[in-house]
Every structure is written in C-alpha cells, then in structure tokens.
C-alpha positions as CSV (number, residue, x, y, z in Angstrom):
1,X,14.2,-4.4,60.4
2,X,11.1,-2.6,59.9
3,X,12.6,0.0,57.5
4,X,13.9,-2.8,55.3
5,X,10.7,-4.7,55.2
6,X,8.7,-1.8,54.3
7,X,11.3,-0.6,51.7
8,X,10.9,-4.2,50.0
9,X,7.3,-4.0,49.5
10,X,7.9,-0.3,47.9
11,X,10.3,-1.6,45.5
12,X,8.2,-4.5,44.7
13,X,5.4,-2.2,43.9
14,X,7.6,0.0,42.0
15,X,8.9,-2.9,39.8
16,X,5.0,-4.0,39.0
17,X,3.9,-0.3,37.7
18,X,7.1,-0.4,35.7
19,X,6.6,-3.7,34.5
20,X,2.9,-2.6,33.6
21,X,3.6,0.2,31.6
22,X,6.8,-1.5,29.6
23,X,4.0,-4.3,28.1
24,X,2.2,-1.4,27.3
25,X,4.8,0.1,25.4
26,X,5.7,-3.1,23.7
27,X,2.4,-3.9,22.7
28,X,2.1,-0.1,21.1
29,X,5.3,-1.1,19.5
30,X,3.9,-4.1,17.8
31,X,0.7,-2.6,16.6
32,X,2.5,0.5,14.6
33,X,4.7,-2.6,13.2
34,X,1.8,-4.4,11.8
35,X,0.2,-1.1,10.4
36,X,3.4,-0.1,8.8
37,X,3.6,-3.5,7.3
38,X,0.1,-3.4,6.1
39,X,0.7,-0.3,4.6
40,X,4.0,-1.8,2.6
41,X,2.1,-5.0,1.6
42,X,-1.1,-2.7,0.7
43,X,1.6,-0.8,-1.6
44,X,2.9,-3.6,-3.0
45,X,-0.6,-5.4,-4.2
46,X,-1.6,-2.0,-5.8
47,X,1.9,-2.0,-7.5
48,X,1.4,-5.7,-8.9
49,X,-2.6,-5.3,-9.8
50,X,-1.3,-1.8,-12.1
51,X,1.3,-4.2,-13.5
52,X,-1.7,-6.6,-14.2
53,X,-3.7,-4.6,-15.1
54,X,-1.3,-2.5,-17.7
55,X,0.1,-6.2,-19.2
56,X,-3.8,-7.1,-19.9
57,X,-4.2,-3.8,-21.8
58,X,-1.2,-4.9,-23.6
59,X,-2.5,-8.1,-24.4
60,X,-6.0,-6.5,-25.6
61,X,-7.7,-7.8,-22.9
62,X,-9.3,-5.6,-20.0
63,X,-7.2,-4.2,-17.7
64,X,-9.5,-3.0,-15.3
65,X,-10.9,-6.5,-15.0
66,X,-7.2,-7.8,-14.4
67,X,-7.1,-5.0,-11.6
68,X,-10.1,-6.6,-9.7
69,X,-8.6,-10.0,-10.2
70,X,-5.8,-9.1,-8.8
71,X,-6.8,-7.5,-5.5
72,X,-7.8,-9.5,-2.5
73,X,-10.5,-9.2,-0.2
74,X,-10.1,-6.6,2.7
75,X,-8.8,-3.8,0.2
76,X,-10.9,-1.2,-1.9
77,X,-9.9,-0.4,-5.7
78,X,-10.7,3.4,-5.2
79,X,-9.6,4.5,-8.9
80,X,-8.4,2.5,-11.8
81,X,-7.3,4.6,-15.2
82,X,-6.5,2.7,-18.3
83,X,-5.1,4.6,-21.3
84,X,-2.5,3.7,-24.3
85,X,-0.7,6.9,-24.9
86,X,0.4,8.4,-27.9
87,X,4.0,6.4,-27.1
88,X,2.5,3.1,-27.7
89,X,2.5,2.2,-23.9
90,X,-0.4,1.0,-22.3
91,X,-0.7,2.7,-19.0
92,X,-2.5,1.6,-15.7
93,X,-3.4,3.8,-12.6
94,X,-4.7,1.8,-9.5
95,X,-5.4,3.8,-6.3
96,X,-6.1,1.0,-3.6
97,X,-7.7,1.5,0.1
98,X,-6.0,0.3,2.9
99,X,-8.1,-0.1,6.0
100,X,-6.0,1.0,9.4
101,X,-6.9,-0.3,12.7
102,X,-7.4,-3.3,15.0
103,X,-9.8,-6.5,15.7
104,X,-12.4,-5.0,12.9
105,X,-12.2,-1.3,14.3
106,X,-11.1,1.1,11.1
107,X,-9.3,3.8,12.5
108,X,-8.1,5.8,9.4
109,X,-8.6,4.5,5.5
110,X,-4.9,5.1,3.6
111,X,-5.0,5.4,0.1
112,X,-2.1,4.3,-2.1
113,X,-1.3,4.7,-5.8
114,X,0.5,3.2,-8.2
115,X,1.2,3.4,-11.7
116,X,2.7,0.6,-14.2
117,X,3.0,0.6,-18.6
118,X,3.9,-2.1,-21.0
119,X,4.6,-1.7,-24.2
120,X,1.4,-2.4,-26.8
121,X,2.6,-4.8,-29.6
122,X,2.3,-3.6,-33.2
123,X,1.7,0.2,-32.4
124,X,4.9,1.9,-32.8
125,X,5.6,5.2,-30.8
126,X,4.5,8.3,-32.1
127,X,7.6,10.3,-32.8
128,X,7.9,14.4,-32.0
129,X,8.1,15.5,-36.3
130,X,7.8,19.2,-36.3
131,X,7.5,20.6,-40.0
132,X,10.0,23.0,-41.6
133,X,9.7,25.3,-44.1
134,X,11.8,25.0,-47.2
135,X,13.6,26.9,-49.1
C-alpha cells in the first residue's frame, strides 16, 4: 500500500514539472507569433507609406511628407528616396524600423524596405532612340 502511495505522489510531481515547462513552451510560442506578426504588419505600413508617398510625388505634392503622414507612432522612417525616372514614374523608397522585443524591452531593431511608382501625369516616358547612320 505503501509502494502505491509513494508511486502517486511521484507521478503527481512528475505531471507538475511537465505541466510547468509545457506553459513555458506555449507562452514562447505565442511571443515568436506576435513578433512574426509585427514584423508582417511593420512590412505592410512601409509598403502603403512608399505607395503614399510615390502617389504624392505623382500628384506634385511631397512625398516624403506623405511618408511621415503615413507611419504611426512606434516605427522609425530610417530612409526615404524620392526620384521621377527618366520613364516618367515617380519612385518612392521607404526603409522602416521595426522595434523587436517585449513590455518596452527592444531586443533587436528589423529594418524593412519597400519600394512603390506611379505614373507622373503629363511626362511621357523617355524612349531608348539610338541614332543610325545613313546612307
């Protein structure tokens, strides 16, 4: 009876150590899930502030003034390049700063880039015209 008794308060013991280190596990789980998505939604705000930003340059207006608009608190604008290439296409660059950690503790910075054009009304593309020699 003994034997049993003992062997209960073993396997109790046992089950509380597992149980301890499967919430751990689960809550490790969880916090690479909320970087990963911070990371995707950090992606997508630099994709829609180079949109922004590259439709404002379009419009004759300041693109990297749209860019600032666009992006919330909590992220850095790290780069922004505005140019209207020879194609007629107003181009943004935005490289945004994601901050990685938890409670207010940065762990790592990620930076993400991303790059958007529209089309500049009234300036036609500059074609490729290489001159011949006649005859």
């Amino acid at each position: 009876m003994r034997g049993a008794r003992d062997r209960s308060r073993r396997e109790r013991g046992q089950a509380a150590v597992e149980l301890v280190g499967l919430v751990f596990a689960m809550v490790l789980v969880g916090l690479l899930a909320v970087q990963g998505i911070t990371v995707a939604q950090t992606a997508s705000v630099a994709q829609e502030a180079a949109r922004n930003g590259a439709r404002a340059v379009s419009l004759g207006h300041d693109g990297a003034a749209a860019v600032e608009h666009t992006v919330p608190d909590g992220l850095d604008v790290k780069d922004v390049d505005v140019s209207v290439g020879d194609d007629g296409a107003a181009r943004v660059r935005v490289t945004l700063s994601a901050p990685l950690g938890v409670a207010g503790l940065t762990v790592v910075d990620v930076d993400l880039t991303r790059t958007a054009s529209f089309a500049v009304p009234g300036r036609a593309p500059v074609a490729d015209v290489t001159e011949q020699e006649g005859d």
